[in-house]
Backbone as JSON Lines, residues from 0, in Angstrom:
{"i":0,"aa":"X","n":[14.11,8.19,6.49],"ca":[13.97,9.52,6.0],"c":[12.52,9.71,5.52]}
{"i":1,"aa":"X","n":[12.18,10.88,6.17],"ca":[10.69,11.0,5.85],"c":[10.56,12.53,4.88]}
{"i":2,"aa":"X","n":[9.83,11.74,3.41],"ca":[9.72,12.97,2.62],"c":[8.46,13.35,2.21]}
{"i":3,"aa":"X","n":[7.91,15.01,2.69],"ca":[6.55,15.01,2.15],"c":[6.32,16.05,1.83]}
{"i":4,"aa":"X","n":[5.5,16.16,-0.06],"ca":[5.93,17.12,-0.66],"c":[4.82,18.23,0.33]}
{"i":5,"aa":"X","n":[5.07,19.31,-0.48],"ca":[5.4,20.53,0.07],"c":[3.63,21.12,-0.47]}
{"i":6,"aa":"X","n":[2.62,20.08,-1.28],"ca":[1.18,20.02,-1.56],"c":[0.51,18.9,-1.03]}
{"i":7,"aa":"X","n":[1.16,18.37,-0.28],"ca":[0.58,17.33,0.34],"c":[-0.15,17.59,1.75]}
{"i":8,"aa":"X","n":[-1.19,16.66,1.86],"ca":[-1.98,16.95,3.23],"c":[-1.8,15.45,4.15]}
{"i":9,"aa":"X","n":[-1.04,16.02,5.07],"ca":[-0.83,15.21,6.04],"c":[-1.51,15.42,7.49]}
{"i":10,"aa":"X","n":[-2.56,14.36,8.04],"ca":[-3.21,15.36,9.09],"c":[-2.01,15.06,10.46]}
{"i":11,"aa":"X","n":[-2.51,15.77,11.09],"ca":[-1.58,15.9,12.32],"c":[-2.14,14.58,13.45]}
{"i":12,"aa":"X","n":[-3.29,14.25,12.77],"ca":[-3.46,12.81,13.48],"c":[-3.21,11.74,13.43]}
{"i":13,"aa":"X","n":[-2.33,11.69,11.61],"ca":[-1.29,10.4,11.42],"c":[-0.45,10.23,12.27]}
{"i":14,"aa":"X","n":[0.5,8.88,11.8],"ca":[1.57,8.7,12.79],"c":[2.49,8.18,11.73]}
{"i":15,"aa":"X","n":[3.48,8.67,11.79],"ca":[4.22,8.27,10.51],"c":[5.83,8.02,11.12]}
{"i":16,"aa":"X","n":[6.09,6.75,11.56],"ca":[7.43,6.57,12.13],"c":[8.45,6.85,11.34]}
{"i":17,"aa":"X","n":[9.77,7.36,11.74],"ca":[10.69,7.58,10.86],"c":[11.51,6.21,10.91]}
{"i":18,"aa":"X","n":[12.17,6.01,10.05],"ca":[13.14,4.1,9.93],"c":[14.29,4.03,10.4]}
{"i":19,"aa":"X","n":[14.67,3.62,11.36],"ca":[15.9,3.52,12.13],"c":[16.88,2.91,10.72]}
{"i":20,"aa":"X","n":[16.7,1.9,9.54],"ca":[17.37,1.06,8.82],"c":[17.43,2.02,7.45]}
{"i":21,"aa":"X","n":[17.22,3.02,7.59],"ca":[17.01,3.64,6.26],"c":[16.33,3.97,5.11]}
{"i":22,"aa":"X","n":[14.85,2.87,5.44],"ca":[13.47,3.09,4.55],"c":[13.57,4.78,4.75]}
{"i":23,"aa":"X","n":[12.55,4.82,3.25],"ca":[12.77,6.47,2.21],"c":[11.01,5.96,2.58]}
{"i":24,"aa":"X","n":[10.28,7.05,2.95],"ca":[8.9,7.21,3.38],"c":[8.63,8.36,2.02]}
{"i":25,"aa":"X","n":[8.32,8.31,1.16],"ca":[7.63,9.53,0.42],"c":[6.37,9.46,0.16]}
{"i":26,"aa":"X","n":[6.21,10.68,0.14],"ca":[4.58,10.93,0.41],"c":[4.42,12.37,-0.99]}
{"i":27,"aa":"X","n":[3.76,11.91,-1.95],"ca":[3.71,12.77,-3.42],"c":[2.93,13.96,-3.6]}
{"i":28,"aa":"X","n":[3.19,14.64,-4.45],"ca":[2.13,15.91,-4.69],"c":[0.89,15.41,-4.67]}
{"i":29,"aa":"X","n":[0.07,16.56,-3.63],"ca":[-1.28,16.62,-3.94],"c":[-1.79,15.31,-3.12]}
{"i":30,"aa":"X","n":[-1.47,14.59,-2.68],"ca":[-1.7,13.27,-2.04],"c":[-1.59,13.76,-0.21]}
{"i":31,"aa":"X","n":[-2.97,12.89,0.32],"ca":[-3.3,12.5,1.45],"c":[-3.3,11.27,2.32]}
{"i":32,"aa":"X","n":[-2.64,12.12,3.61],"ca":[-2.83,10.68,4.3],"c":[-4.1,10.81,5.74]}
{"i":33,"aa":"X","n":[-5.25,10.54,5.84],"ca":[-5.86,10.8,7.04],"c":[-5.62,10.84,8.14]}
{"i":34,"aa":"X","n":[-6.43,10.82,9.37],"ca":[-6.13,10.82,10.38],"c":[-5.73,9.5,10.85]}
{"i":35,"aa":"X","n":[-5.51,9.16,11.97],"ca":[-5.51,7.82,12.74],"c":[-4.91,6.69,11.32]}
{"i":36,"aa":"X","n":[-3.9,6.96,10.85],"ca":[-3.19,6.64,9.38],"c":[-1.57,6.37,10.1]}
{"i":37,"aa":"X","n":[-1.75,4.85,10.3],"ca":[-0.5,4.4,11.21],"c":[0.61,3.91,9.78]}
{"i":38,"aa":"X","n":[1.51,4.24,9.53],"ca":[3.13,4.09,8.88],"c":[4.41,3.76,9.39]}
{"i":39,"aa":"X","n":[4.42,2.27,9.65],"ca":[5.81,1.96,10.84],"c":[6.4,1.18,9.73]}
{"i":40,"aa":"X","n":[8.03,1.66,9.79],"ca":[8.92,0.67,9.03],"c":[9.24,-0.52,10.4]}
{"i":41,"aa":"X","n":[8.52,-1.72,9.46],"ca":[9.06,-2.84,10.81],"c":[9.44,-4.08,9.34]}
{"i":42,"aa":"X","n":[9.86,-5.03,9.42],"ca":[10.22,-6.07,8.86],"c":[10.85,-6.49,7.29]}
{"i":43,"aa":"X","n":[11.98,-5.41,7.27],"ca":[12.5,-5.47,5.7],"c":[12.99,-3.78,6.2]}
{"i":44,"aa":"X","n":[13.42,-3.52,4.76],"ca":[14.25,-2.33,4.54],"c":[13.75,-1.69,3.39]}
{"i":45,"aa":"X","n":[12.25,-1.96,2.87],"ca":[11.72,-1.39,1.77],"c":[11.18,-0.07,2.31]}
{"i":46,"aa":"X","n":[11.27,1.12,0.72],"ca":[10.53,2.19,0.78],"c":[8.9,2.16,0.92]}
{"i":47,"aa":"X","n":[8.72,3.2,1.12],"ca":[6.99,3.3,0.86],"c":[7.26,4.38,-0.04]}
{"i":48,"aa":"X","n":[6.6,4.35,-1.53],"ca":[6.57,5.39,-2.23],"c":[5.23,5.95,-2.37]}
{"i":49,"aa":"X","n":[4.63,6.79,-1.9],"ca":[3.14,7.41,-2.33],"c":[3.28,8.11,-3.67]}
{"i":50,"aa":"X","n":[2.1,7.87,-4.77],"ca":[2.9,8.83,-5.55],"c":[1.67,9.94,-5.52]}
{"i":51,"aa":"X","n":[1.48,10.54,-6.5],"ca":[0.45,11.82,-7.08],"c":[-1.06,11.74,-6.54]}
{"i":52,"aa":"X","n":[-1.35,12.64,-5.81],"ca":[-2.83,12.76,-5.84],"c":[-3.53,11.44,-5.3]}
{"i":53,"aa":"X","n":[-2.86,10.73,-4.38],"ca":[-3.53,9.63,-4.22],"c":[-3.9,9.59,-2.38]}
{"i":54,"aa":"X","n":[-5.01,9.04,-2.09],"ca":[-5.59,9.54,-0.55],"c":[-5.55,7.76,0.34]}
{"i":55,"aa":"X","n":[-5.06,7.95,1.07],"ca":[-4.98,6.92,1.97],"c":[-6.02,7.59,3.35]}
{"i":56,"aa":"X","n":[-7.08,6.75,3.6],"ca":[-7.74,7.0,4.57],"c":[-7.51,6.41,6.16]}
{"i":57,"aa":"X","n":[-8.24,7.11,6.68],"ca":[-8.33,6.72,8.05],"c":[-8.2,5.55,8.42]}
{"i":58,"aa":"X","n":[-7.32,4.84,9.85],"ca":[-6.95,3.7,10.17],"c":[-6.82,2.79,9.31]}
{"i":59,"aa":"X","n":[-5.71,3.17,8.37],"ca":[-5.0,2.32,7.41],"c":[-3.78,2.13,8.35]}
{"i":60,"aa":"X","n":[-3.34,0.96,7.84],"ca":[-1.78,0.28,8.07],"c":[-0.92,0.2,7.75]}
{"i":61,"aa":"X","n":[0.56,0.71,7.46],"ca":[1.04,0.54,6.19],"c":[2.59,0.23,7.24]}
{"i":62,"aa":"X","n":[3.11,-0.78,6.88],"ca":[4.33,-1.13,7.72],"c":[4.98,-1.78,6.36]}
{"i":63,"aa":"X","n":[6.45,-0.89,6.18],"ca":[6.91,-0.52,5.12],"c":[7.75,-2.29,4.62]}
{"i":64,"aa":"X","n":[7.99,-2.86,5.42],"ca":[8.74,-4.41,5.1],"c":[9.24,-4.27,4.09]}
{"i":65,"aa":"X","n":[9.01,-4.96,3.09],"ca":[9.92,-5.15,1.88],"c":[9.78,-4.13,0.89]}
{"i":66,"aa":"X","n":[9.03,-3.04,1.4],"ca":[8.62,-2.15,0.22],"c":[7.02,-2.06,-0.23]}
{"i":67,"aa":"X","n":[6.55,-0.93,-0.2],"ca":[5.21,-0.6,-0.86],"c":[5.67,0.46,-1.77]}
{"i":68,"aa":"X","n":[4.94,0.23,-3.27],"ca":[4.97,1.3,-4.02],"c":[3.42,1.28,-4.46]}
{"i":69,"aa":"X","n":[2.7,3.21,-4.45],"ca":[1.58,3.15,-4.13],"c":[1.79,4.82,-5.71]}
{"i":70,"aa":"X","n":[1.17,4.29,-6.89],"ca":[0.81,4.48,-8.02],"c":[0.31,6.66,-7.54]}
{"i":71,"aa":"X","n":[0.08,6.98,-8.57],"ca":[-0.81,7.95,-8.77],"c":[-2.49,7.73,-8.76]}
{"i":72,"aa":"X","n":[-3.21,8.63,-8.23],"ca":[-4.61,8.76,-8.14],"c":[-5.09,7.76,-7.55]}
{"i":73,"aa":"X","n":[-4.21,6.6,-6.7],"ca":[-5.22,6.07,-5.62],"c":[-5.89,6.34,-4.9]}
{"i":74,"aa":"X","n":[-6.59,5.2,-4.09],"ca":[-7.68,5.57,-3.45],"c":[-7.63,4.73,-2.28]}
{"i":75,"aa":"X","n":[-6.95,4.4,-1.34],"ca":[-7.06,3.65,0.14],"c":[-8.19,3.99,1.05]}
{"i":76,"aa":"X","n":[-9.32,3.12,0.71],"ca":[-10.11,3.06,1.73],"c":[-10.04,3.1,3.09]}
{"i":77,"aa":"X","n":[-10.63,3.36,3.77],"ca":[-10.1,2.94,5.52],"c":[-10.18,2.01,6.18]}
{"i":78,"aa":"X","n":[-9.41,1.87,6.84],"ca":[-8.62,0.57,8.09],"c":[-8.4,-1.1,6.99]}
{"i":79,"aa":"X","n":[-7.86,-0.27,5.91],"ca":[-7.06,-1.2,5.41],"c":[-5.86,-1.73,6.01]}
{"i":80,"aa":"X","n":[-4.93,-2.59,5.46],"ca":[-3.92,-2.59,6.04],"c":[-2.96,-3.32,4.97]}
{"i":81,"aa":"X","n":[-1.96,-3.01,4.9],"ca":[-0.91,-2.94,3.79],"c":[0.49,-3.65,4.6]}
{"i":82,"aa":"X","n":[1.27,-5.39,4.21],"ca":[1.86,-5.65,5.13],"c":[2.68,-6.91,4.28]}
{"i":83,"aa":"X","n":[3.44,-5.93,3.65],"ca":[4.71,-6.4,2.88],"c":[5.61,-6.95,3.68]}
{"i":84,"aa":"X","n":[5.52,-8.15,4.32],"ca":[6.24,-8.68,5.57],"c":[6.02,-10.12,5.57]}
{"i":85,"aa":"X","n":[6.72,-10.94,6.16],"ca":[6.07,-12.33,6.02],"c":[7.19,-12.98,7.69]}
{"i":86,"aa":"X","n":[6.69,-13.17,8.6],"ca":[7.27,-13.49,9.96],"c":[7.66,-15.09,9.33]}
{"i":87,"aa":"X","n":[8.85,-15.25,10.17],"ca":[9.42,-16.74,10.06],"c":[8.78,-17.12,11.21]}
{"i":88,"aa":"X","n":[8.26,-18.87,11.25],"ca":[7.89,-19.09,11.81],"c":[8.1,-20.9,12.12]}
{"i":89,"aa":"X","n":[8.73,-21.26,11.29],"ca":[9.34,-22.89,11.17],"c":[10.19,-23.63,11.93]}
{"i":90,"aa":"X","n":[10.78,-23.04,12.85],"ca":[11.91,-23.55,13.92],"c":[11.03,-23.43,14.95]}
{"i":91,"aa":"X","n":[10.37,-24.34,15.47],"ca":[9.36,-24.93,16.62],"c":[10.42,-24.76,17.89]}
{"i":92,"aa":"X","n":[11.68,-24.95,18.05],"ca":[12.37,-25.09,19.17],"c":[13.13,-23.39,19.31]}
{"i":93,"aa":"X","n":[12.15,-22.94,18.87],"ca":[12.29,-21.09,19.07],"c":[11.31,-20.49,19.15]}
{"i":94,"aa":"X","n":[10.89,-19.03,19.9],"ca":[9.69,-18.65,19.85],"c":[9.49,-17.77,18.69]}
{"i":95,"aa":"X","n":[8.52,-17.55,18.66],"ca":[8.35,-16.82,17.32],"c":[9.12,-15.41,17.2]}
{"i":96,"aa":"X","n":[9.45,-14.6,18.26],"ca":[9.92,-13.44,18.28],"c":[11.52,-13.45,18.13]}
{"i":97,"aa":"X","n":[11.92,-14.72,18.15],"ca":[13.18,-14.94,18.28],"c":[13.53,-15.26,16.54]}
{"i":98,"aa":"X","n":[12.58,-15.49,15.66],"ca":[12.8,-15.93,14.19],"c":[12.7,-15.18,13.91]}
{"i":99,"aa":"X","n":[12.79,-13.85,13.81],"ca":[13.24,-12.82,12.93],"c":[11.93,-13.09,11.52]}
{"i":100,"aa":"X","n":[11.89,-12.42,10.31],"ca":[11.32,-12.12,9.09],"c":[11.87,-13.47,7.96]}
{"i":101,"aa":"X","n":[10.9,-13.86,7.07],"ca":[11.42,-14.68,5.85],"c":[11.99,-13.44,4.38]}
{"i":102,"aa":"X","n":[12.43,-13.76,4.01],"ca":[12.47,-13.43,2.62],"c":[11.39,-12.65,1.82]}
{"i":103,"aa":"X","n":[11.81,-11.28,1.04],"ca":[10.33,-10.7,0.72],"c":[9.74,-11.57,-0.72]}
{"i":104,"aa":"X","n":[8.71,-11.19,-0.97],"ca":[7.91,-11.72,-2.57],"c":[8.14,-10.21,-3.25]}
{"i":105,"aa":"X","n":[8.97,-9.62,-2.94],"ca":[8.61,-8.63,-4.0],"c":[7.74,-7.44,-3.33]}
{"i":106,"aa":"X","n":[7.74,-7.27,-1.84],"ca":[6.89,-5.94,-1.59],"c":[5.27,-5.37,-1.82]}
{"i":107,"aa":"X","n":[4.68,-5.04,-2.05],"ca":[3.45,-4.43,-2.97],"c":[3.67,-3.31,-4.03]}
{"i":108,"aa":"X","n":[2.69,-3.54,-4.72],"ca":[2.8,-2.63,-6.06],"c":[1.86,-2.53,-6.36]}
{"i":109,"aa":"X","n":[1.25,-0.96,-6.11],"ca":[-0.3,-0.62,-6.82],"c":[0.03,0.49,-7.82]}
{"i":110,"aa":"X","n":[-0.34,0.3,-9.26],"ca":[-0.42,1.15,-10.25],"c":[-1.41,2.02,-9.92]}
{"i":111,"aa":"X","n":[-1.48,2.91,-11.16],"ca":[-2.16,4.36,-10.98],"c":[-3.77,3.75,-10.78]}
{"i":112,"aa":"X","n":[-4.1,4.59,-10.61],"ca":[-6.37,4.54,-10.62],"c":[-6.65,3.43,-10.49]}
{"i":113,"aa":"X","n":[-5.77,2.64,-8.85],"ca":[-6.37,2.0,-8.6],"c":[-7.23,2.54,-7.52]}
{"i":114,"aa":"X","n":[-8.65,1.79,-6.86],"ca":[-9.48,1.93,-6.03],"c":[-9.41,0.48,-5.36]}
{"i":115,"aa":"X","n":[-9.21,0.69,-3.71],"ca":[-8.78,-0.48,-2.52],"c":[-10.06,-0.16,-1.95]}
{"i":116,"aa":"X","n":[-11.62,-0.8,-1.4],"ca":[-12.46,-0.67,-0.83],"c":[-11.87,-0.66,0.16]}
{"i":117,"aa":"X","n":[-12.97,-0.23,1.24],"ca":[-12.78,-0.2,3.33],"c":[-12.3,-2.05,3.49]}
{"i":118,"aa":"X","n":[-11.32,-2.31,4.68],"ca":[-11.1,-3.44,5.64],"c":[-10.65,-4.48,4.61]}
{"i":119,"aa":"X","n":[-10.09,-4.13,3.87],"ca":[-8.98,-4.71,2.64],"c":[-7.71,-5.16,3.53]}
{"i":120,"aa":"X","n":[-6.83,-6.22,3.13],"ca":[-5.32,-6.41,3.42],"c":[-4.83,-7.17,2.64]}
{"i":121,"aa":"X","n":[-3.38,-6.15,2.11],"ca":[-2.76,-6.57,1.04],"c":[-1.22,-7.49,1.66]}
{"i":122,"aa":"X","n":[-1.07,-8.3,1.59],"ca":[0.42,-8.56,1.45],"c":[1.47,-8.79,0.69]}
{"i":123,"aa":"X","n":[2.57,-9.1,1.23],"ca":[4.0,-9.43,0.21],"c":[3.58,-9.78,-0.91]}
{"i":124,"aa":"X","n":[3.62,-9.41,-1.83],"ca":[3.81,-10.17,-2.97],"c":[2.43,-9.43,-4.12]}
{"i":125,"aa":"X","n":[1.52,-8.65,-3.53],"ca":[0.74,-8.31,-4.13],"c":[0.85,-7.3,-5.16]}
{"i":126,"aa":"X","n":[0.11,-7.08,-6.02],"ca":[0.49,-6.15,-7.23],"c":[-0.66,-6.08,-8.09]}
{"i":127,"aa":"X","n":[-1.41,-4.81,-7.77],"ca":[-2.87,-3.79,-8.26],"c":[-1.98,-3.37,-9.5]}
{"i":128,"aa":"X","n":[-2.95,-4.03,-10.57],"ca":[-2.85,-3.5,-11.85],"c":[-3.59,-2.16,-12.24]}
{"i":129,"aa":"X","n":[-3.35,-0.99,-12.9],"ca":[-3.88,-0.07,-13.28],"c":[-4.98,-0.37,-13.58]}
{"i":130,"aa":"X","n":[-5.41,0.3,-12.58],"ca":[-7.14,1.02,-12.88],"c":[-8.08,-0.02,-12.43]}
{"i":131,"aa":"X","n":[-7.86,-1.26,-11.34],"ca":[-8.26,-2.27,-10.76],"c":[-8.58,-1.39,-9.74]}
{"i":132,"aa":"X","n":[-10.53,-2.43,-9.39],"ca":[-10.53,-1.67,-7.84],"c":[-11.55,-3.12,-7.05]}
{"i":133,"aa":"X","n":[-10.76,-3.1,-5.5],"ca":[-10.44,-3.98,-5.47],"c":[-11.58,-4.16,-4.32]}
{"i":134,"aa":"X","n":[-12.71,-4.83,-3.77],"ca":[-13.92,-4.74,-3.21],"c":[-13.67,-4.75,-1.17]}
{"i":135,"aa":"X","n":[-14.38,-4.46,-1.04],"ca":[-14.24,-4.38,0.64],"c":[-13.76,-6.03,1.65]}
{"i":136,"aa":"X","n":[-13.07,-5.61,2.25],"ca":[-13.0,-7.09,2.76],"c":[-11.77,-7.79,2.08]}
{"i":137,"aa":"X","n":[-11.38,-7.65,1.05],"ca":[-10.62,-8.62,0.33],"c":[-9.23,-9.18,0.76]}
{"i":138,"aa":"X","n":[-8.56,-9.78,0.59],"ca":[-7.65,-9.99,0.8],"c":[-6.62,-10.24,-0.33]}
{"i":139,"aa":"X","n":[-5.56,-9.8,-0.46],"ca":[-4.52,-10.24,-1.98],"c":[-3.18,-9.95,-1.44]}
{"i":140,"aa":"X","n":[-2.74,-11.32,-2.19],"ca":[-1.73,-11.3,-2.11],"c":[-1.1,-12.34,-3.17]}
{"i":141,"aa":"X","n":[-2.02,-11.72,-4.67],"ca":[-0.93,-11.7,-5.43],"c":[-1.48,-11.28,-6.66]}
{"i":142,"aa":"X","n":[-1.62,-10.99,-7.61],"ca":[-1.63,-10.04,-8.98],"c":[-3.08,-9.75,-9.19]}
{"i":143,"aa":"X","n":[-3.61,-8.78,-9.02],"ca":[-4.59,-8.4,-10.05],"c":[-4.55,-7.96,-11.07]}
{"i":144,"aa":"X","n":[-5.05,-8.29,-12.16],"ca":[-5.27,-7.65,-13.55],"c":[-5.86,-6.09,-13.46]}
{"i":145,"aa":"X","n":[-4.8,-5.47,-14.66],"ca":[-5.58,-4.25,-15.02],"c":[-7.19,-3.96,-15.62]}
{"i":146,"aa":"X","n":[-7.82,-3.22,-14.87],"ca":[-8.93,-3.11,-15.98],"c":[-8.63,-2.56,-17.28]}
{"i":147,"aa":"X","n":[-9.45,-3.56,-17.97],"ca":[-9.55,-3.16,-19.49],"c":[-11.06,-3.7,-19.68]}
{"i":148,"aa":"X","n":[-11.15,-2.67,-20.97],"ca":[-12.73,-3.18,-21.69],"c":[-12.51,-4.26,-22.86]}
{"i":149,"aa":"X","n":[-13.61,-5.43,-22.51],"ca":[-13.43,-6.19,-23.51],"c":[-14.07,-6.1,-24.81]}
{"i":150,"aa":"X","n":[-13.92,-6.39,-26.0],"ca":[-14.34,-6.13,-27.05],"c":[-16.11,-6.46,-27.2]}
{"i":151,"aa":"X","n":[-16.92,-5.62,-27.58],"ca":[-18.45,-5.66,-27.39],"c":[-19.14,-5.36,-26.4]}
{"i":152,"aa":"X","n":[-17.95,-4.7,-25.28],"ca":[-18.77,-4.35,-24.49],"c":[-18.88,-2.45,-24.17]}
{"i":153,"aa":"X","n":[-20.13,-2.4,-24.07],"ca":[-20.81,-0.86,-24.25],"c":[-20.26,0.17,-22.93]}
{"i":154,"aa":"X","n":[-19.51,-0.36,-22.12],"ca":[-18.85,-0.01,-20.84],"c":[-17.74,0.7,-21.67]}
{"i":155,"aa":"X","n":[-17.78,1.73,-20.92],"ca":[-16.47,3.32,-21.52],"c":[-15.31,2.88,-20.6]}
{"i":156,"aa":"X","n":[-14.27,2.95,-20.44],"ca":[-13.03,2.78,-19.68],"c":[-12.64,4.05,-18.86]}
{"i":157,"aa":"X","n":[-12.72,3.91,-17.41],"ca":[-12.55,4.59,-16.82],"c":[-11.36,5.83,-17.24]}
{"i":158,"aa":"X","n":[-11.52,7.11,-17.03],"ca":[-10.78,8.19,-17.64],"c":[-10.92,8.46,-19.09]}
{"i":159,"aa":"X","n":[-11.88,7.86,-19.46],"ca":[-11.61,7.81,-21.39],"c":[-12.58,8.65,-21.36]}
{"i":160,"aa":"X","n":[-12.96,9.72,-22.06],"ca":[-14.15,10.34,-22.72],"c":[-14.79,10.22,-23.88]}
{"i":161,"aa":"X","n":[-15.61,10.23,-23.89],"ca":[-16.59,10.01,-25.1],"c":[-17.34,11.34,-25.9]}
């Protein structure tokens, strides 16, 4: 089931598969998905939740597996790729297409204001702490800390005013 609110900008150059297994695709107020912005439920039965105001760019990946939940006011750089999935691969006297998926870690989980640089990939098990932003290239797959300011330092905290 594919849900997308009714302020949302979806370009007509995404591709957003609908889930034969019953993954819930939502896509939140005010939130974008670019063009060439591929969304296939393949390996698990998890949702993708987009939430508020948050922009997923161009030739991103997002294949729903065990679940992505994607915060308010993100920021998905482009041709990331997002891949809550983990292929079985341990029975040598089978081919790989024949082993089916392992067990999830728990999906992905990005809190609010986070920022994902360009050619990022997140997998199973990963989880963007609020207001973490996470550099080009990277790879995670498994907890980042929230930003916070440490004590003595003259750095304002993102959203705070002074």
């Amino acid at each position: 089931m594919i849900e997308i609110d009714a302020t949302a900008r979806v370009s007509p150059l995404a591709d957003i598969e609908d889930s034969v297994r019953g993954s819930r695709i939502v896509v939140g107020a005010h939130s974008a998905i670019d063009s060439f912005v591929k969304i296939k439920p393949a390996g698990g039965s998890g949702d993708l939740i987009v939430g508020e105001h948050s922009v997923i760019n161009s030739g991103c990946v997002l294949y729903t597996g065990h679940g992505i939940r994607i915060g308010n006011h993100v920021a998905i750089a482009a041709n990331t790729t997002l891949a809550p999935v983990n292929h079985a691969f341990a029975d040598r006297s089978r081919r790989i297409d024949e082993q089916g998926f392992l067990p999830g870690k728990g999906g992905i989980v990005i809190e609010d204001d986070v920022w994902i640089g360009a050619n990022c990939v997140l997998l199973d098990g990963a989880v963007l702490r609020r207001g973490c932003v996470i550099g080009a290239g990277s790879l995670v797959r498994g907890e980042v800390a929230a930003y916070t300011v440490q004590a003595g330092n003259p750095l304002v905290q993102r959203g705070e005013r002074t």
